[in-house]
Backbone as numpy.savetxt, mean C-alpha at the origin, in Angstrom:
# Nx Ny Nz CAx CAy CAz Cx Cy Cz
14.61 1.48 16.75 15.67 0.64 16.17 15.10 -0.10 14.98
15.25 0.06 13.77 15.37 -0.59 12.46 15.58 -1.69 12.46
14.84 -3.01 11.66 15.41 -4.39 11.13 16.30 -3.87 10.14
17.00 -5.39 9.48 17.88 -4.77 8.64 17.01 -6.03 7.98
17.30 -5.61 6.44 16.43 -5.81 5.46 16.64 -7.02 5.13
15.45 -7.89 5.02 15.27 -9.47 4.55 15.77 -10.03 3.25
16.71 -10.75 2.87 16.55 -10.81 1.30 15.40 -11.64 1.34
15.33 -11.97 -0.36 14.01 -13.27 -0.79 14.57 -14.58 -0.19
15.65 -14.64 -0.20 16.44 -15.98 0.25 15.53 -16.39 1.95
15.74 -15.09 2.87 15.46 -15.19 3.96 13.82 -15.34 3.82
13.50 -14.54 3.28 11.74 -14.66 3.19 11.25 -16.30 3.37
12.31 -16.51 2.22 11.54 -18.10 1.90 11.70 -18.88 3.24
12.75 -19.21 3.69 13.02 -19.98 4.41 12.59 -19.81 5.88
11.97 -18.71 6.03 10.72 -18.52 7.14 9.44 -18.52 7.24
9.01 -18.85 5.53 7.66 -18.97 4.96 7.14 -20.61 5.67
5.83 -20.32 6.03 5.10 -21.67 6.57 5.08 -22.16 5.53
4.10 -23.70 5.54 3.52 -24.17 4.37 1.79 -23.67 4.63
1.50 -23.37 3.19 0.36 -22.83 3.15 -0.96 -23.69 3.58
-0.71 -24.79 3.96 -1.95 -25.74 4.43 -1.96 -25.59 5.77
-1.48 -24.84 6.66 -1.45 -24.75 7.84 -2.40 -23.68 8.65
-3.38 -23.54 9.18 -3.89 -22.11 9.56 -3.85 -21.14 9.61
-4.52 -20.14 8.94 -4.28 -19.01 8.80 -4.90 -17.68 9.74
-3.94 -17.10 10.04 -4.14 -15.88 11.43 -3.27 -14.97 11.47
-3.66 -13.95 12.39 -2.80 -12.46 12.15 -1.60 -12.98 12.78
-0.65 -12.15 12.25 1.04 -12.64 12.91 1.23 -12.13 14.05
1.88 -12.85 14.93 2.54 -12.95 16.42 3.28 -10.93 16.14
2.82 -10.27 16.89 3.22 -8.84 16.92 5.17 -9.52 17.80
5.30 -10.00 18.11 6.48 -10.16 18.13 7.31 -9.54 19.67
8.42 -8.83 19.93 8.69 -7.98 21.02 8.87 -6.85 20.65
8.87 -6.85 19.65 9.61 -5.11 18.98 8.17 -4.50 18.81
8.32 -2.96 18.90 6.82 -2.28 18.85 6.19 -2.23 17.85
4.68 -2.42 17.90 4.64 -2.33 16.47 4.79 -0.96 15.71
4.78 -0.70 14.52 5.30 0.17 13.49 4.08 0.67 13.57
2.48 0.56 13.26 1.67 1.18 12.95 0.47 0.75 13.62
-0.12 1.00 14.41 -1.46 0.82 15.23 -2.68 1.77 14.89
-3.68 1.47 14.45 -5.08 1.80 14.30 -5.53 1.13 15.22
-6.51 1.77 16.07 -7.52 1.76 17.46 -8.57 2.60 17.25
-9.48 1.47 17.56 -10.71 1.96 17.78 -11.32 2.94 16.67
-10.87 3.02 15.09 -11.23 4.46 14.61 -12.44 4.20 13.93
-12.67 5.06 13.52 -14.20 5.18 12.99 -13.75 6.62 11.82
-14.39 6.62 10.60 -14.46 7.97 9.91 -16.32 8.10 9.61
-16.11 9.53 9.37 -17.63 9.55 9.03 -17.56 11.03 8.15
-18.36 11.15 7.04 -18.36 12.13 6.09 -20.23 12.75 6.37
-19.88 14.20 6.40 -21.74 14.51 6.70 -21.50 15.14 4.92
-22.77 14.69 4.77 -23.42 14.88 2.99 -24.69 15.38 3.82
-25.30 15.93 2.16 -26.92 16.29 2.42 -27.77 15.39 3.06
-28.55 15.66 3.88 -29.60 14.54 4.49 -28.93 14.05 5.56
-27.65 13.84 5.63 -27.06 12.65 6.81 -25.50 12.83 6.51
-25.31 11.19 6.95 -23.58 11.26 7.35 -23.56 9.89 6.35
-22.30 9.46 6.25 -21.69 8.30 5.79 -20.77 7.89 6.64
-21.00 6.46 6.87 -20.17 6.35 8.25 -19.16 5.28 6.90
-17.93 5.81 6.55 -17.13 4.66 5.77 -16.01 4.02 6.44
-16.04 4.13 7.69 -14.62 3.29 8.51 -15.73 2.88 9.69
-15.30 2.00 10.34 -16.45 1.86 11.75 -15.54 0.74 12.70
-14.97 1.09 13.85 -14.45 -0.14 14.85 -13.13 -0.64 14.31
-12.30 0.38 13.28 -10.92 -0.87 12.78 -9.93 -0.72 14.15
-9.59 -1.73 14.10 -8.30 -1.96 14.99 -7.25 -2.93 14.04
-6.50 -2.32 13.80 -4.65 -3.28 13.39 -3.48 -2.65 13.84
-2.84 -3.43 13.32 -1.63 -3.49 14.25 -0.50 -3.75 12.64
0.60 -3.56 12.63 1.29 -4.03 11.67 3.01 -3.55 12.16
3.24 -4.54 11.92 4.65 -4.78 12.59 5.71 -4.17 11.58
7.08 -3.43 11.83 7.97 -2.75 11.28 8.12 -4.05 10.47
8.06 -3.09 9.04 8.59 -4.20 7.69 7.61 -5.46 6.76
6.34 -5.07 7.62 5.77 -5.83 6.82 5.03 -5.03 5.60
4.38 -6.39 4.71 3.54 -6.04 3.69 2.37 -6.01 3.95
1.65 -5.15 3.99 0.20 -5.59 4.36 -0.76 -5.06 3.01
-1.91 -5.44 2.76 -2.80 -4.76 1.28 -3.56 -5.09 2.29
-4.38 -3.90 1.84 -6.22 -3.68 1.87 -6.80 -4.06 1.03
-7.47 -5.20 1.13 -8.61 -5.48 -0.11 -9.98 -5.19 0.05
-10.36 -4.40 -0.87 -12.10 -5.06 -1.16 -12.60 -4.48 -1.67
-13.78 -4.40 -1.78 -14.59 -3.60 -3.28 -15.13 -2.38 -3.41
-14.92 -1.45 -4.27 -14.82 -0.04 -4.21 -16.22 0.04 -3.22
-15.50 1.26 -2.31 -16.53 1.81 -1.31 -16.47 0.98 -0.20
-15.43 0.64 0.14 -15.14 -0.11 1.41 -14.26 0.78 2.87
-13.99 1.52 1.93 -12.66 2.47 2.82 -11.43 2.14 2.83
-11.12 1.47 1.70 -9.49 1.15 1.78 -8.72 2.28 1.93
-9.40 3.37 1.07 -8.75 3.99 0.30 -8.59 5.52 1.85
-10.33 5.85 2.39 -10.22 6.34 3.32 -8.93 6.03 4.60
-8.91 4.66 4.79 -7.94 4.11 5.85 -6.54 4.38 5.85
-5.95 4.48 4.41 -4.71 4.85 3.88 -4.60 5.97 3.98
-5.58 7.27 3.78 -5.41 8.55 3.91 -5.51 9.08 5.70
-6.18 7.87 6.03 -6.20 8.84 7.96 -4.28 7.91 8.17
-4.07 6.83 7.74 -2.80 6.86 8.09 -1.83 7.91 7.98
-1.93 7.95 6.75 -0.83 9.19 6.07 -1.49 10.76 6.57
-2.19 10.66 7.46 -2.33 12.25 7.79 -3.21 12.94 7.63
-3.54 12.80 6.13 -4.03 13.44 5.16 -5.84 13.57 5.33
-6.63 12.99 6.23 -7.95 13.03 7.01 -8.41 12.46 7.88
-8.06 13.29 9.66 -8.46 12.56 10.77 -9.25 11.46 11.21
-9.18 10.65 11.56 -10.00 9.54 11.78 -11.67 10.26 12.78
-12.45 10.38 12.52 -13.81 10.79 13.71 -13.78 10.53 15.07
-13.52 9.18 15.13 -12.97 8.27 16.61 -11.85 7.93 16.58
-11.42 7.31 17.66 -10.07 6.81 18.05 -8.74 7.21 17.39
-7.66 6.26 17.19 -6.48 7.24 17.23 -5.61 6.00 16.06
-4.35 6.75 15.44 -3.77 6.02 15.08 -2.25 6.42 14.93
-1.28 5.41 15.50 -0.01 5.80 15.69 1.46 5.37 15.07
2.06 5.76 14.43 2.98 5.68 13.56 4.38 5.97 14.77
4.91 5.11 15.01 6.60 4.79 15.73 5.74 5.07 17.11
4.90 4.89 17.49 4.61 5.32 18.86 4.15 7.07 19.39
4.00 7.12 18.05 3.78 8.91 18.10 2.22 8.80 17.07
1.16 10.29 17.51 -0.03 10.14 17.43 0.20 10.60 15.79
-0.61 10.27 14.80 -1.07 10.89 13.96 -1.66 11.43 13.84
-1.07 13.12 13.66 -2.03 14.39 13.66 -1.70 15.08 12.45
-1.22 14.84 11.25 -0.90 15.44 9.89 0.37 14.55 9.11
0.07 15.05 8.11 1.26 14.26 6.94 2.43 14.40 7.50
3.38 13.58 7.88 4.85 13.46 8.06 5.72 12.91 7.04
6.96 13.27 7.35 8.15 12.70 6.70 8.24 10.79 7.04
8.01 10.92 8.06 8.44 9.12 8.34 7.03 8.47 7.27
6.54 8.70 6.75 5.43 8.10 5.94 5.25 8.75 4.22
5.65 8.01 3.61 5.70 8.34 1.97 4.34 8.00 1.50
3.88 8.50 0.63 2.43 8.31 -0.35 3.07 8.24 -1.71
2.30 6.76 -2.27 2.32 6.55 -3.69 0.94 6.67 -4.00
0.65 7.64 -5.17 -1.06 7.59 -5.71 -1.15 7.24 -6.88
-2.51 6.63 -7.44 -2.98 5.93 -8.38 -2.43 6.86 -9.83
-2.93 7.89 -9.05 -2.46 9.22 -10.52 -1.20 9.98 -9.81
0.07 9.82 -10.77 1.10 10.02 -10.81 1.96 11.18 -10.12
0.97 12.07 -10.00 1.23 13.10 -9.11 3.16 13.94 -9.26
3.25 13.69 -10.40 4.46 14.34 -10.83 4.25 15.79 -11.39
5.58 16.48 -10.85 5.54 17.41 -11.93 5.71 17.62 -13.41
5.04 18.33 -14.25 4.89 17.78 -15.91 6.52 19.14 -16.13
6.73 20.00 -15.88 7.52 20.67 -15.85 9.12 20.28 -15.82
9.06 19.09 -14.73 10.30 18.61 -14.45 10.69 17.72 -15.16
12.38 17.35 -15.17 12.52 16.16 -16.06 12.53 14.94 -14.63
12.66 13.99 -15.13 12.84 12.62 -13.90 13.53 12.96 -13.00
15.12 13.40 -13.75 15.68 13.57 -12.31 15.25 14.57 -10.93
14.59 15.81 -11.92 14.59 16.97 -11.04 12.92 16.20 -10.12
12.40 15.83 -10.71 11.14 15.16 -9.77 11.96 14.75 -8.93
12.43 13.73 -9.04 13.08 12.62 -7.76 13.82 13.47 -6.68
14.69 14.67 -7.40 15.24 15.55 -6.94 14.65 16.35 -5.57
12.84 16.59 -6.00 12.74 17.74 -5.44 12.21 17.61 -3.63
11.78 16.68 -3.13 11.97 16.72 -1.96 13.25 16.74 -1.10
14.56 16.25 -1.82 15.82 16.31 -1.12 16.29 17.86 -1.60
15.87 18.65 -2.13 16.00 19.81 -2.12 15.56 20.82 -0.90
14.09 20.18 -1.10 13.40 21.09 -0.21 14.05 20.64 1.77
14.22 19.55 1.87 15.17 19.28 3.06 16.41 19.66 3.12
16.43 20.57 2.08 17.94 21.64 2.42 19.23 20.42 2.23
19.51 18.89 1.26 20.34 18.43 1.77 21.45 19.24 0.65
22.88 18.76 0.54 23.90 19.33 -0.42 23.84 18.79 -1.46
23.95 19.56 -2.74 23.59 19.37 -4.10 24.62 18.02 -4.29
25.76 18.19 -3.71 25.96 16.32 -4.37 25.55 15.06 -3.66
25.02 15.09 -2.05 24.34 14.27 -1.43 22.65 13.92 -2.77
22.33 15.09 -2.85 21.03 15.14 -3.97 21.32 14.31 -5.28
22.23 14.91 -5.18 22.93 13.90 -7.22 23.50 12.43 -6.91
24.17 12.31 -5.67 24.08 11.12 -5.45 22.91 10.15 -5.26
22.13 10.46 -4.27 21.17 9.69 -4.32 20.35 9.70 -5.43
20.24 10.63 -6.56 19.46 10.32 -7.32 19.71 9.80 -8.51
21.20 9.76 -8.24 21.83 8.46 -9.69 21.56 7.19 -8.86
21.67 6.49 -7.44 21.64 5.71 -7.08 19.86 5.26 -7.37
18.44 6.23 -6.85 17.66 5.97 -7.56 17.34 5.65 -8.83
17.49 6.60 -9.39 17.50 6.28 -11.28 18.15 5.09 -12.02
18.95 4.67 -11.12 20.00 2.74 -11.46 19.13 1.58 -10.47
18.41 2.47 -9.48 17.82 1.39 -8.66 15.99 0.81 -9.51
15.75 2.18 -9.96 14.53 1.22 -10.83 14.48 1.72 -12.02
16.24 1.37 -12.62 16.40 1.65 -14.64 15.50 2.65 -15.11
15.95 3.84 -14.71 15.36 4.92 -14.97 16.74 6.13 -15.23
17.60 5.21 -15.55 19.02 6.36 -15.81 19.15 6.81 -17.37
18.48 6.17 -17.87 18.49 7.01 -19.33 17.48 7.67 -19.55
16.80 7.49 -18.68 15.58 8.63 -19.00 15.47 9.92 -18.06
16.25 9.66 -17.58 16.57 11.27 -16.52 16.30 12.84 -16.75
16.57 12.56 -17.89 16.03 14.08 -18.44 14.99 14.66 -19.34
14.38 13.04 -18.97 12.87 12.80 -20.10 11.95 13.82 -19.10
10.93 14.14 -19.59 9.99 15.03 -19.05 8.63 13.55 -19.32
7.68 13.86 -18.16 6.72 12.80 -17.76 5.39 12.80 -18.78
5.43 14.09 -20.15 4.78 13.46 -21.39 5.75 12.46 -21.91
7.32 12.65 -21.75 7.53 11.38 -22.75 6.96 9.96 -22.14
7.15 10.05 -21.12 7.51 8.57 -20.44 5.87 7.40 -20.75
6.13 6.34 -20.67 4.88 5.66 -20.46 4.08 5.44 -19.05
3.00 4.87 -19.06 2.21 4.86 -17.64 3.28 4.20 -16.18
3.80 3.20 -16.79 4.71 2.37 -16.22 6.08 3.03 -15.83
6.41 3.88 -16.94 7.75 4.82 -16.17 7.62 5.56 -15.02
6.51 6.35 -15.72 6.02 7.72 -14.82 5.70 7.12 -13.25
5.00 5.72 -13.42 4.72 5.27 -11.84 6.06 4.89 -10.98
7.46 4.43 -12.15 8.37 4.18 -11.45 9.40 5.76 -10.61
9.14 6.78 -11.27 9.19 7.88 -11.28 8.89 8.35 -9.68
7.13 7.59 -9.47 6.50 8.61 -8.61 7.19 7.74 -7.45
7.98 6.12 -7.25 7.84 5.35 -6.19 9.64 5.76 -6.05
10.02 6.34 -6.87 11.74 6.77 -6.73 11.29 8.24 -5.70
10.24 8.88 -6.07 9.95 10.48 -5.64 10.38 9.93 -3.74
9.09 8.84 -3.83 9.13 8.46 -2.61 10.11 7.57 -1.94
10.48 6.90 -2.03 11.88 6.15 -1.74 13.40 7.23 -1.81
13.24 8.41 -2.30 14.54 9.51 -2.25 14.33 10.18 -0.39
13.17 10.29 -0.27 13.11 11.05 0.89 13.25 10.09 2.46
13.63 8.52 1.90 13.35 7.18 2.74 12.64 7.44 3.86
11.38 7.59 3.56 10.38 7.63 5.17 10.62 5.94 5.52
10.23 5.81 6.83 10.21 4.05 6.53 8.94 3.65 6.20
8.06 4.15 6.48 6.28 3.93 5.50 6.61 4.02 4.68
5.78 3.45 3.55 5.24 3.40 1.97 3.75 2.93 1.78
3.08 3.93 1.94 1.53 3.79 1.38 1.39 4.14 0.39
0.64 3.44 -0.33 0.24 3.03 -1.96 -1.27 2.84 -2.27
-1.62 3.62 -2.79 -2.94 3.66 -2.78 -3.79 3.12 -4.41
-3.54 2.20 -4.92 -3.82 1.58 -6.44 -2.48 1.73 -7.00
-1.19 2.06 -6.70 -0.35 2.34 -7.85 -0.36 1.71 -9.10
-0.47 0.54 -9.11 -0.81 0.05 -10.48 -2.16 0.11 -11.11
-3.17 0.60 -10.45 -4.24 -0.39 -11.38 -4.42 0.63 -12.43
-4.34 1.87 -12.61 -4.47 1.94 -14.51 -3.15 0.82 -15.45
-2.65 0.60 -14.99 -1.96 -0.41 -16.14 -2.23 -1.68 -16.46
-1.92 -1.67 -17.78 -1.58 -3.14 -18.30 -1.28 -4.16 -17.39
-1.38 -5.42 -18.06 -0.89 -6.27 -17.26 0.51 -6.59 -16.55
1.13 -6.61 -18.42 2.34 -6.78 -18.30 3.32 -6.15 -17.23
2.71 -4.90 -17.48 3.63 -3.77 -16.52 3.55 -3.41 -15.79
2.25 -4.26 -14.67 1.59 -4.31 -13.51 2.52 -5.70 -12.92
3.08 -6.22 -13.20 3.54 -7.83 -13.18 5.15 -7.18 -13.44
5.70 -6.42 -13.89 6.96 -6.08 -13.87 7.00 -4.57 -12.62
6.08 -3.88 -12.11 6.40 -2.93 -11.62 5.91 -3.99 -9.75
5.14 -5.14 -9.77 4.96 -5.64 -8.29 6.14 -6.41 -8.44
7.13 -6.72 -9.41 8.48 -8.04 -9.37 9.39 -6.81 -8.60
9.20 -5.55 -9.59 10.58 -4.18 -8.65 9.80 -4.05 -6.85
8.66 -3.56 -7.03 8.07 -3.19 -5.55 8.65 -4.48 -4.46
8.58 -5.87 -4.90 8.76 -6.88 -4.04 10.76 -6.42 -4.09
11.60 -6.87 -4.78 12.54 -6.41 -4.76 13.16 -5.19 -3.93
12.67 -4.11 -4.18 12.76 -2.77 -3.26 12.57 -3.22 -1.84
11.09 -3.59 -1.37 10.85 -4.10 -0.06 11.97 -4.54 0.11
12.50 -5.82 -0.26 12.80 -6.75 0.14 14.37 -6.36 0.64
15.10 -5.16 -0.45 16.42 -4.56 -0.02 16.13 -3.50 1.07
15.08 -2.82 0.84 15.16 -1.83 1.91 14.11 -2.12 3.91
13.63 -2.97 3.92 12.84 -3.45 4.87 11.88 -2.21 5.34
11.35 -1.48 4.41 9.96 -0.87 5.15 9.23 -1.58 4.92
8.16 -0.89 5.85 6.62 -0.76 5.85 5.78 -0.30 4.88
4.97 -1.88 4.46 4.02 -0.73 3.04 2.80 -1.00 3.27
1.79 -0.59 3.10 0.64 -0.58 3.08 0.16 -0.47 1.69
-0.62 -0.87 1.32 -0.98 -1.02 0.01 -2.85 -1.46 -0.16
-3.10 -0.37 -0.96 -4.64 -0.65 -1.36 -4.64 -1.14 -2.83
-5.54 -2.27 -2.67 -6.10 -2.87 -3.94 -7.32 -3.30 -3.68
-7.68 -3.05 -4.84 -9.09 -4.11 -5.29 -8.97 -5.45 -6.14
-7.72 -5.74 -6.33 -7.23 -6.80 -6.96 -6.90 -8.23 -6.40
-8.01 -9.05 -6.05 -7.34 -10.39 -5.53 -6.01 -11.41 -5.91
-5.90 -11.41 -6.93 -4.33 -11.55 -7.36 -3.11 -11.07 -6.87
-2.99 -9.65 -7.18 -2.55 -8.89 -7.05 -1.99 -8.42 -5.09
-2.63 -8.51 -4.25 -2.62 -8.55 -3.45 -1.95 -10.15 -2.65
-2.49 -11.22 -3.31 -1.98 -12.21 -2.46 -0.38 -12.46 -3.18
-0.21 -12.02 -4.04 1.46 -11.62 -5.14 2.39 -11.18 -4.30
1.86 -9.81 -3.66 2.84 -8.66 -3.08 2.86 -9.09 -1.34
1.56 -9.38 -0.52 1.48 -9.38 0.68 1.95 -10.50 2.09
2.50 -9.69 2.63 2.66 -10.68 4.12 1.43 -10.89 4.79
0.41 -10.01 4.37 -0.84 -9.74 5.39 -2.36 -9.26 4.53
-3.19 -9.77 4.31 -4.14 -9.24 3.31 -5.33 -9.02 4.19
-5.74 -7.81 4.56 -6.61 -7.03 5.53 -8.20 -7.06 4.12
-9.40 -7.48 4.97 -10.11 -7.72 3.82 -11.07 -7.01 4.66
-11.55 -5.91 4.18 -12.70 -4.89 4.45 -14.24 -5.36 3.80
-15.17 -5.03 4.92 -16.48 -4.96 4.19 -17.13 -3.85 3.77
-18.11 -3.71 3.18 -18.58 -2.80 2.65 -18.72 -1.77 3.49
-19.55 -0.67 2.95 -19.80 0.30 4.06 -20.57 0.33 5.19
-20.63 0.37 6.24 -19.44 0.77 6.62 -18.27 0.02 7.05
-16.70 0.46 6.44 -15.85 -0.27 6.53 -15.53 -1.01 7.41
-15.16 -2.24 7.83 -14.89 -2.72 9.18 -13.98 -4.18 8.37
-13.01 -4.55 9.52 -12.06 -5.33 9.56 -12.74 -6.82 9.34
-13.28 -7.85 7.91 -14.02 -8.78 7.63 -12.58 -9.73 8.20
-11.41 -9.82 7.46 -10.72 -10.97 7.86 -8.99 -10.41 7.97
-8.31 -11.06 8.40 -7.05 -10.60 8.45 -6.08 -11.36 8.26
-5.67 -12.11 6.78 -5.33 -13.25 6.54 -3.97 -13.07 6.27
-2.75 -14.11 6.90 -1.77 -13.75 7.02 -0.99 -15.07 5.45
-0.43 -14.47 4.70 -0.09 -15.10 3.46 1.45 -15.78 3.90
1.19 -16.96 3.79 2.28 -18.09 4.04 2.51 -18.78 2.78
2.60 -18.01 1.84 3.50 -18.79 0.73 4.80 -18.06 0.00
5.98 -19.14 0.36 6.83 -18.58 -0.04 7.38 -17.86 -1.11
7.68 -16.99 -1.58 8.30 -15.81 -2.29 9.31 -16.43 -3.57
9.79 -16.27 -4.43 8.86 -15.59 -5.06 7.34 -16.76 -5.14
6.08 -15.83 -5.53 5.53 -16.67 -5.91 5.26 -16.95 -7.14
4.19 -18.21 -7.29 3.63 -18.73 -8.03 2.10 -18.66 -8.46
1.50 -17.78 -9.58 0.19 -17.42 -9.47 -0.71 -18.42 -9.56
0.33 -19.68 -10.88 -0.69 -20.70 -11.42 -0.51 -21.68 -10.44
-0.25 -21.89 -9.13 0.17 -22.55 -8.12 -0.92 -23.12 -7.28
-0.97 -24.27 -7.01 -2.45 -24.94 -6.03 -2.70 -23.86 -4.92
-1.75 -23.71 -4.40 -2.28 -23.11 -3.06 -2.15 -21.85 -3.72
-1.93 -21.32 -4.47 -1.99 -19.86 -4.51 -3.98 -19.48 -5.19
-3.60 -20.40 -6.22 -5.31 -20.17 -6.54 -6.56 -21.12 -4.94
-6.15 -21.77 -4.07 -6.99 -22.00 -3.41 -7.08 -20.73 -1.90
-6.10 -20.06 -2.60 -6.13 -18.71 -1.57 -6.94 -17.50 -2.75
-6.57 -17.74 -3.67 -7.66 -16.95 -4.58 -9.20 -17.45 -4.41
-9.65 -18.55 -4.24 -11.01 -18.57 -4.03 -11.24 -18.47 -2.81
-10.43 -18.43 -1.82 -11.26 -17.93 -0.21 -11.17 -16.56 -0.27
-10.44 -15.87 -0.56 -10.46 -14.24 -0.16 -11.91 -13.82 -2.07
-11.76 -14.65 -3.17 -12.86 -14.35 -4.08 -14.38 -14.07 -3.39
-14.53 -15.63 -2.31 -15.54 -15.55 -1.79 -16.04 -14.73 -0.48
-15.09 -13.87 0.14 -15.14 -13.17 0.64 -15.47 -11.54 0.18
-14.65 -11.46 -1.13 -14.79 -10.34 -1.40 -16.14 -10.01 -2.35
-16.36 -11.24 -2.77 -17.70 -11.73 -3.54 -19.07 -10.95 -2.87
-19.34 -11.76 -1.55 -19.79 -11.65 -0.19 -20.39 -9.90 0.04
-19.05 -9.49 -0.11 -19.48 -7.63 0.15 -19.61 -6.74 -1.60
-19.35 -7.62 -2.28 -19.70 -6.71 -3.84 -21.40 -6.82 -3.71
-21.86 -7.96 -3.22 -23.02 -8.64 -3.42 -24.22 -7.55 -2.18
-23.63 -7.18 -1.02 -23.75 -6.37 -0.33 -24.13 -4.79 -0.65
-22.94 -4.76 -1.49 -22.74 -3.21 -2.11 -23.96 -3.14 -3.16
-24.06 -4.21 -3.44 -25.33 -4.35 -5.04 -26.30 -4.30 -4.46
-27.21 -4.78 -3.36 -28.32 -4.82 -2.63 -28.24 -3.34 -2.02
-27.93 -2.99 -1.36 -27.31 -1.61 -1.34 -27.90 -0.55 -1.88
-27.23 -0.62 -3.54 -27.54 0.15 -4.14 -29.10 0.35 -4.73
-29.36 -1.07 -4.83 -30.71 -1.25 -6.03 -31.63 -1.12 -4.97
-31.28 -0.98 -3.63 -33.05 -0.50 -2.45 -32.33 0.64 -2.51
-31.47 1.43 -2.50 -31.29 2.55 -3.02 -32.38 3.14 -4.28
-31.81 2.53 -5.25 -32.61 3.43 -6.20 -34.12 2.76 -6.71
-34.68 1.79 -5.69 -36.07 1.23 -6.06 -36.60 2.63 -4.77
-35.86 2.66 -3.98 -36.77 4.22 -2.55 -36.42 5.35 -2.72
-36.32 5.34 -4.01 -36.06 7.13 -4.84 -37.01 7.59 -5.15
């Protein structure tokens, strides 16, 4: 059984005040949406293994926001892919509606850093082509994909092909691809970070918006401390390798936000110094790395 979707109105007015303690959210009575247990990943290379996931356990409740933070080589990026299917976890298990994850499904959409469009197609026929391939009727297809193309102002460009478009279209492009086929997941794996600012700051104002009308589940990887406490109900903060669950900080400031905001920058320097913490890790790391070469 589905929530029905929060506006910002509602957000706010269930938002704590941010001086109050911070902890993972009350899982509630309803099941949760996505459970990781016990997993572990491990990659064998020459010489040995890489253990880049180790002991995660979460939980994330239908409809929330959650981001992965932390600094390249943490496993954000691994964690997002054993969700979505796409590479078994080594240990333990992880379950999407109460069912095991054993390969890519429909109930779970992927947004990737690189655009992953067809260069062939124009906008519409991209957005088009998974409701094709689900056999639905060519005007169920044209409907929903004028209703996409008006939902993130992408109706005059419909028949643009993805050299015309800019970095910022083409990504709105790839999050319509995914939102046509409505899994209730949405994993996002950097979608913004090749962009600009500007249009990193206009494409998380649509992503919060979208959430906010349609009530999925997103998961979202960044390496961006800003950026993350902007978009999230939940900011999951990974340590280095091997990956493991450092903090699980639940974001209580009300919506929209405010970047230049007291409490928003005094939540920027606790998760800074955290993420500080494992860059600093990753650097020691490396340099007895290459001083025992």
């Amino acid at each position: 059984m589905s929530m029905q979707p929060a506006s910002v109105e509602a957000l706010n007015e269930r938002a704590m005040p941010v001086t109050q303690p911070m902890s993972a959210p009350n899982a509630g009575t309803a099941a949760p949406h996505i459970v990781v247990e016990g997993v572990d990943k491990r990659f064998v290379v020459p010489g040995g293994e890489i253990v880049a996931l180790k002991d995660i356990d979460l939980t994330i409740n239908r409809g929330e926001f959650v981001c992965l933070l932390g600094p390249s080589g943490c496993g954000k990026s691994t964690l997002l892919n054993a969700i979505a299917g796409f590479s078994a976890p080594t240990k333990g298990t992880i379950e999407v509606e109460q069912r095991k994850v054993t390969a890519p499904g429909p109930d779970r959409g992927m947004v990737f850093q690189e655009y992953a469009l067809f260069p062939w197609m124009s906008v519409a026929a991209n957005i088009a082509f998974g409701l094709e391939i689900k056999g639905m009727k060519r005007a169920d297809i044209d409907a929903r994909v004028a209703e996409l193309l008006a939902m993130l102002k992408l109706t005059e460009f419909r028949d643009r092909f993805p050299k015309d478009l800019s970095g910022g279209m083409r990504q709105r492009v790839a999050i319509a691809r995914v939102l046509a086929l409505d899994s209730p997941v949405m994993l996002m794996d950097e979608p913004f970070g090749a962009l600009d600012a500007l249009t990193r700051r206009s494409l998380q104002d649509e992503l919060i918006r979208i959430w906010s009308a349609t009530g999925k589940t997103i998961v979202f990887v960044t390496h961006s401390i800003e950026e993350s406490i902007y978009l999230a109900d939940r900011i999951v903060v990974l340590t280095y390798r091997p990956g493991t669950i450092k903090r699980d900080i639940k974001v209580e400031l009300p919506r929209p936000r405010d970047s230049a905001s007291p409490a928003f920058n005094e939540l920027k320097r606790e998760l800074g110094a955290l993420v500080t913490a494992e860059q600093h890790r990753f650097e020691e790391v490396e340099l007895k790395g290459l001083t025992t070469d």
